[in-house]
C-alpha positions in Angstrom: 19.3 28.7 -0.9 21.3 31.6 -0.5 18.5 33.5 1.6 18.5 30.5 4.1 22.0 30.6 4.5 22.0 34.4 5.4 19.2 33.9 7.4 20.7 31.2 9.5 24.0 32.9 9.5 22.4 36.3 10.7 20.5 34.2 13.6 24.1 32.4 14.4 25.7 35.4 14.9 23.1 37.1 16.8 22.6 34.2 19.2 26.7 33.9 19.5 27.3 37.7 19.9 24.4 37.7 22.5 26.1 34.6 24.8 29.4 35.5 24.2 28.9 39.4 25.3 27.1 37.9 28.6 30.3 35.5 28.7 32.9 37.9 28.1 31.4 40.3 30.8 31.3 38.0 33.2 34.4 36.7 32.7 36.0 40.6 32.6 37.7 40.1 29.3 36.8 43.7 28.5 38.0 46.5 27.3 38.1 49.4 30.0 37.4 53.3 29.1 40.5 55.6 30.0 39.5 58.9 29.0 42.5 59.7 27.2 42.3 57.4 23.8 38.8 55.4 24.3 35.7 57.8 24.6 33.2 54.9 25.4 31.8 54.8 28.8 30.8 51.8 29.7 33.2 48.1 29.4 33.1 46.8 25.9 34.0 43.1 26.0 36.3 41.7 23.6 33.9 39.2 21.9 33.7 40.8 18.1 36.6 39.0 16.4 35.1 35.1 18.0 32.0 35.4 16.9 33.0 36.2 13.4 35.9 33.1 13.6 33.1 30.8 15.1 30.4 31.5 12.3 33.3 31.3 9.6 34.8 27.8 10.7 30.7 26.4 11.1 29.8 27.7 7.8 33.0 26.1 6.2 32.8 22.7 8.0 29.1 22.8 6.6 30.1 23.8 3.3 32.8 21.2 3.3 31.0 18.5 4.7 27.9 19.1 1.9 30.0 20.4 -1.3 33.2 18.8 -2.6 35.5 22.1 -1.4 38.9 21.7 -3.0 41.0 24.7 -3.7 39.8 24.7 -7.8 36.5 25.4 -7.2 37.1 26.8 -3.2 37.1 30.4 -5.1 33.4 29.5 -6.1 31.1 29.2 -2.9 34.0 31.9 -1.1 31.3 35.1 -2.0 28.6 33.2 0.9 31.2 34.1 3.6 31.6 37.7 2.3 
């Protein structure tokens, strides 16, 4: 069970990071190289930090919705999202 959820959380965030970075560009939320503090060359879009807070909220609505989370045993199933 654990494999399936890392291989279904790997694939979420791959699919997410890949649509959001095509998002993000073409909405210009990027961040821009200035030669002075950022040494990479090309726009790197600001889409790191969502993907991660979309995959987190998905995988806790699922493990809500199928385990009874409460904050006793919430300390249990939190080593799936690490």
């Amino acid at each position: 069970m654990i494999f399936n959820l890392f291989l279904i959380s790997a694939t979420l965030s791959i699919f997410f990071f890949i649509i959001s970075s095509f998002l993000f560009e073409k909405a210009q939320i990027v961040d821009k190289p200035d030669n002075k503090l950022k040494k990479h060359k090309k726009n790197v879009p600001y889409n790191g930090g969502c993907v991660l807070f979309l995959i987190f909220s998905i995988f806790f609505l699922y493990f809500e919705k199928n385990f009874d989370l409460n904050f006793s045993n919430l300390q249990k199933y939190i080593f799936y999202f690490v």
